[in-house]
N, C-alpha and C positions, 0 to 999 in steps of 0.2 A: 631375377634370381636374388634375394634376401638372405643373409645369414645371420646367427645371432652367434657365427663363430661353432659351426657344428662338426666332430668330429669326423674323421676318416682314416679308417680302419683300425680304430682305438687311441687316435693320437691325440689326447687334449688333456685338459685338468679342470677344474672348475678353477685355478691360478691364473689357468693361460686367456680364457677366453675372452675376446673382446669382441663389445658386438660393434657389427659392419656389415654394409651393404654391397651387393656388386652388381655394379650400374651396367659395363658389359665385361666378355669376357672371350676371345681367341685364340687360336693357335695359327701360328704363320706354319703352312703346311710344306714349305721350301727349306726352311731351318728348324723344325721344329722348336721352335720359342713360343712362348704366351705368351699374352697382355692380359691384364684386368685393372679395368680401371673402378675402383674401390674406393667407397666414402668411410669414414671412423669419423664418426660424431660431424661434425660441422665442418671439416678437413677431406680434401680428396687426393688419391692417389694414383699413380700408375704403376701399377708393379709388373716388372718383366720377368718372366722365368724362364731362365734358360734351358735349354735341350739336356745339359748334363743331371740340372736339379727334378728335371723331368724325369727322367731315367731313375735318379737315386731315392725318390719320393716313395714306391714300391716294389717286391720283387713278383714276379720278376721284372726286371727293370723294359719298362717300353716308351719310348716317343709315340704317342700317337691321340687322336682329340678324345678319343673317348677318355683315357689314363688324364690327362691334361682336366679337364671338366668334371672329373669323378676326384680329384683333390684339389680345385681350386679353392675352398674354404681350408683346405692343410695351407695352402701357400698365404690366403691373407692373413690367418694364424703363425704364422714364422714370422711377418712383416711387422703383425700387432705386436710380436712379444720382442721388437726389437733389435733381431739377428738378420734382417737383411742388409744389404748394400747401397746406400745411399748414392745418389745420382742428380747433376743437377738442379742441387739447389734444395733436395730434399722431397720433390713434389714427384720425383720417378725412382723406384727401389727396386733395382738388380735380386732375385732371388737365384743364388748356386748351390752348387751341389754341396759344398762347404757348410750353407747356411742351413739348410736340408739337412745336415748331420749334426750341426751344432742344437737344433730345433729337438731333434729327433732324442739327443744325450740329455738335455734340460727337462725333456716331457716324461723320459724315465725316471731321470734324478727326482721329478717331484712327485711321480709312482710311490717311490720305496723309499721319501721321506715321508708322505702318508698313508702309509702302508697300506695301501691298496696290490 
């Protein structure tokens, strides 16, 4: 699964996107959390998203792999643009539901600075 950072369900900019790969990508089906373990340029990562950021990603809000896997390019998009949770040294990035919203205020805000 390749991304060059592609939209989900209208959330990007031509500002936000960063291109990135993702190498794999699951949901622990006992907590509903992801993993995606994610390259950006020469740099690799693991990002976790937790069950709440899960939920708050679209409505109506669901934990489940399908929802998980239909926004993983939104979640390595939040990570790219800076707002997630760093972890460990830097090389595992927490994504919540916080980050999820702060992602979500930043991608409007650059809507209706160019007016779009």
């Amino acid at each position: 699964m390749a991304g060059s950072g592609s939209c989900n369900a209208g959330f990007c900019s031509k500002e936000m996107k960063v291109q990135h790969d993702v190498v794999t990508a699951s949901l622990n089906a006992r907590d509903k959390s992801g993993r995606i373990d994610v390259r950006f340029g020469a740099g690799m990562k693991t990002v976790v998203v937790s069950r709440r950021a899960l939920l708050s990603i679209a409505s109506p809000p669901r934990a489940t792999e399908v929802r998980f896997f239909q926004y993983v390019d939104a979640f390595c998009e939040i990570v790219a643009s800076g707002l997630g949770s760093k972890r460990s040294g830097g090389d595992v990035v927490l994504v919540t539901a916080n980050d999820v919203r702060r992602w979500r205020r930043a991608w409007q805000s650059s809507e209706v600075a160019t007016g779009i």
